[in-house]
C-alpha positions as CSV (number, residue, x, y, z in Angstrom):
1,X,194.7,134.7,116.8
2,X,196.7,138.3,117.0
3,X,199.7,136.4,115.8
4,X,197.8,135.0,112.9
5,X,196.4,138.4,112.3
6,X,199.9,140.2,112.4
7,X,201.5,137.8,109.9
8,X,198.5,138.3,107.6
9,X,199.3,141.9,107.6
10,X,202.6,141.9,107.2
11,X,202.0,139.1,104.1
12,X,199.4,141.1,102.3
13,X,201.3,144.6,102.6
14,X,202.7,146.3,99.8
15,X,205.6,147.2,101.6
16,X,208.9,145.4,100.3
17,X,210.1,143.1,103.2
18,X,213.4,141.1,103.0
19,X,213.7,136.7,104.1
20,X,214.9,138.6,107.1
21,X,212.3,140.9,108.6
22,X,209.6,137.4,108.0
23,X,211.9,135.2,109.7
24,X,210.1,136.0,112.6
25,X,206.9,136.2,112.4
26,X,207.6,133.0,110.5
27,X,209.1,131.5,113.4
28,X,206.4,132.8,115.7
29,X,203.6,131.3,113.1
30,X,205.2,127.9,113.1
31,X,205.9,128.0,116.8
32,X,202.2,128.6,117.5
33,X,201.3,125.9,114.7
34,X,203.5,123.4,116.6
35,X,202.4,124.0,120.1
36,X,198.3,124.0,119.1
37,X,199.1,120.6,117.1
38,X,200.8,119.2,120.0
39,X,198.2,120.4,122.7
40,X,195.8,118.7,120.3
41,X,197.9,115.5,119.9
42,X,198.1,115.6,124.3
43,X,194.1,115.9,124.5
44,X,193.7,112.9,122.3
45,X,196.2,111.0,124.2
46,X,194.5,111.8,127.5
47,X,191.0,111.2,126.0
48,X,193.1,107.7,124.8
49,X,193.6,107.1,128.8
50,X,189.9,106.6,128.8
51,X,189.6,103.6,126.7
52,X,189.7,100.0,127.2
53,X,192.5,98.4,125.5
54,X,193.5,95.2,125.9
55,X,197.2,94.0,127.2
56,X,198.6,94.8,123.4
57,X,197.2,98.5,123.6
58,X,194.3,97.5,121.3
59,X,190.9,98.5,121.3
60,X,187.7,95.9,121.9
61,X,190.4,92.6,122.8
62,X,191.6,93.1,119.1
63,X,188.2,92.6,117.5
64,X,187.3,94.1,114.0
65,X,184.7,97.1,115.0
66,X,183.5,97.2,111.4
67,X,182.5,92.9,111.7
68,X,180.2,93.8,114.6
69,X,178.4,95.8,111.7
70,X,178.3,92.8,109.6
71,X,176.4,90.4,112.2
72,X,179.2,88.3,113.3
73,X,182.3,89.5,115.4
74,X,185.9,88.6,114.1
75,X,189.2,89.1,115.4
76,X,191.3,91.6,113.8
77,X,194.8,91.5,112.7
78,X,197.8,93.2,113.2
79,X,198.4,93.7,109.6
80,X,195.4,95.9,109.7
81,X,195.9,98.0,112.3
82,X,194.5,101.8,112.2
83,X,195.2,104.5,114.8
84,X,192.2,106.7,115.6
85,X,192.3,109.5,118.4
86,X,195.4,107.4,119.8
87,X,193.5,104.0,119.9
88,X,195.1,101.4,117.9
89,X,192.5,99.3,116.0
90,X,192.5,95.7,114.2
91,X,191.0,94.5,111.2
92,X,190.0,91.3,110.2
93,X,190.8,92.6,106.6
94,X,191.8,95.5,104.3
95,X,187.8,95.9,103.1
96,X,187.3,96.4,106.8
97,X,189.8,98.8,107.8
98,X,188.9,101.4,105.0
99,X,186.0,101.1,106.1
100,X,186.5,102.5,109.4
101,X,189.4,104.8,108.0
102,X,186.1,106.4,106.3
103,X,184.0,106.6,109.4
104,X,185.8,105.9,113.0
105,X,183.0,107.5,114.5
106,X,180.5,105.2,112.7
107,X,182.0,101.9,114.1
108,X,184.3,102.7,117.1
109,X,182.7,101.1,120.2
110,X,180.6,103.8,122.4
111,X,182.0,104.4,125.6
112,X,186.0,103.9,124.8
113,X,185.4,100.0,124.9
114,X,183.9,100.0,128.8
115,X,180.8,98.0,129.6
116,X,177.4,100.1,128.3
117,X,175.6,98.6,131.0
118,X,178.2,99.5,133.9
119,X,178.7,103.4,131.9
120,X,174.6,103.8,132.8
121,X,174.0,102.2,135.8
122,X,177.3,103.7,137.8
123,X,179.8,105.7,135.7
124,X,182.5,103.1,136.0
125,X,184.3,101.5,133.8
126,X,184.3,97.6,133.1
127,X,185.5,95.3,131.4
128,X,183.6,94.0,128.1
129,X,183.1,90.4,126.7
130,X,183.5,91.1,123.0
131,X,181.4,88.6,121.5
132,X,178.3,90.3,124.1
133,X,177.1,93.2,121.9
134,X,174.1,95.2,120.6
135,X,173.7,97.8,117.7
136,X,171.9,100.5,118.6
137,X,171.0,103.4,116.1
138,X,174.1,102.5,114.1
139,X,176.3,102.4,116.9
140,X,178.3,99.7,118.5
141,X,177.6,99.1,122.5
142,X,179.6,96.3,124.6
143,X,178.7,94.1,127.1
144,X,180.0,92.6,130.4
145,X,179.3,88.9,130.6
146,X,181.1,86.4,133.0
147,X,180.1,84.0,135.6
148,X,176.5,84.2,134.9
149,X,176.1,87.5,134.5
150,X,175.3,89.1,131.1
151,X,174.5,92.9,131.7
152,X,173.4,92.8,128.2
153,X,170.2,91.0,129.4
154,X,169.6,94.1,132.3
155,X,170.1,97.0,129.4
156,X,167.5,95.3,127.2
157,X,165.1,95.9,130.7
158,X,166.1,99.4,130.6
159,X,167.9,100.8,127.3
160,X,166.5,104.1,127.1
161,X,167.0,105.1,130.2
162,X,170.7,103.5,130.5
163,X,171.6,105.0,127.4
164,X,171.0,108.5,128.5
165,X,172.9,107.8,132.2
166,X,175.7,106.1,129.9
167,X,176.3,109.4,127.7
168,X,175.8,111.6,130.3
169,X,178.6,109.7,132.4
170,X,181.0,109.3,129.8
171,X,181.2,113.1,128.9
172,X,182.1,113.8,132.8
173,X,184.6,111.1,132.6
174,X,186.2,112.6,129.5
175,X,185.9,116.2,130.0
């Protein structure tokens, strides 16, 4: 902030100032720029580390978040791929992926990907089937569901009150 503060000074002065006496300030200005952009480019990698992405580096086993949305969930393609906060996405199709591009918040799965179910009842993170899902309040929440056991079936018992364990959980994990 004082740096940003100084150069503003020094731009709107009346005082005549050669390419010379900016060059630094200049430097210092684009330094700062560089190193807040990158710290901000290392916390989204590290929030990145969070997520559940399959063995290609893809979020939800390559699934199209905005199909879940639609009622039926599709496979996405790597011709439509989007990057969002690190996490590469796929598309099922270009309709899809502007879409998202619009709103990754909207359609990104809650919980980086990780079982909603597992997020609320423990904190940990497991793995999701992605065709096991439920929309709640416009947001996308997966599912573990293998040898006979569907934890979607055990959030319906207790949503509310898995919900509220599952956020709560997540922010510690992320922080």
């Amino acid at each position: 902030m004082q740096i940003e503060v100084s150069i503003l000074r020094l731009i709107h002065s009346k005082k005549s100032y050669t390419m010379k006496s900016y060059n630094k300030p200049i430097k210092v200005f684009l330094l700062t720029t560089a190193l807040l952009g990158s710290s901000m480019a290392m916390g989204q990698t590290q929030k990145a580390a969070h997520y559940n992405l399959s063995g290609e580096q893809v979020a939800i086993s390559g699934y199209d978040a905005v199909s879940y949305f639609k009622g039926k969930p599709a496979k996405g393609k790597s011709q439509h791929e989007f990057v969002y906060n690190g996490v590469t996405y796929q598309f099922a199709n270009e309709s899809n992926l502007k879409l998202f591009e619009t709103d990754p918040e909207k359609y990104g799965p809650q919980y980086g990907g990780w079982c909603a179910y597992a997020m609320g009842k423990t904190g940990e993170k497991v793995e999701i089937n992605p065709k096991t899902y439920k929309i709640v309040d416009e947001k996308l929440y997966l599912f573990y569901n293998k040898f006979l056991t569907n934890t979607l079936e055990t959030w319906n018992e207790d949503e509310k009150n898995l919900k509220e364990k599952a956020d709560k959980n997540w922010a510690q994990l992320i922080e």
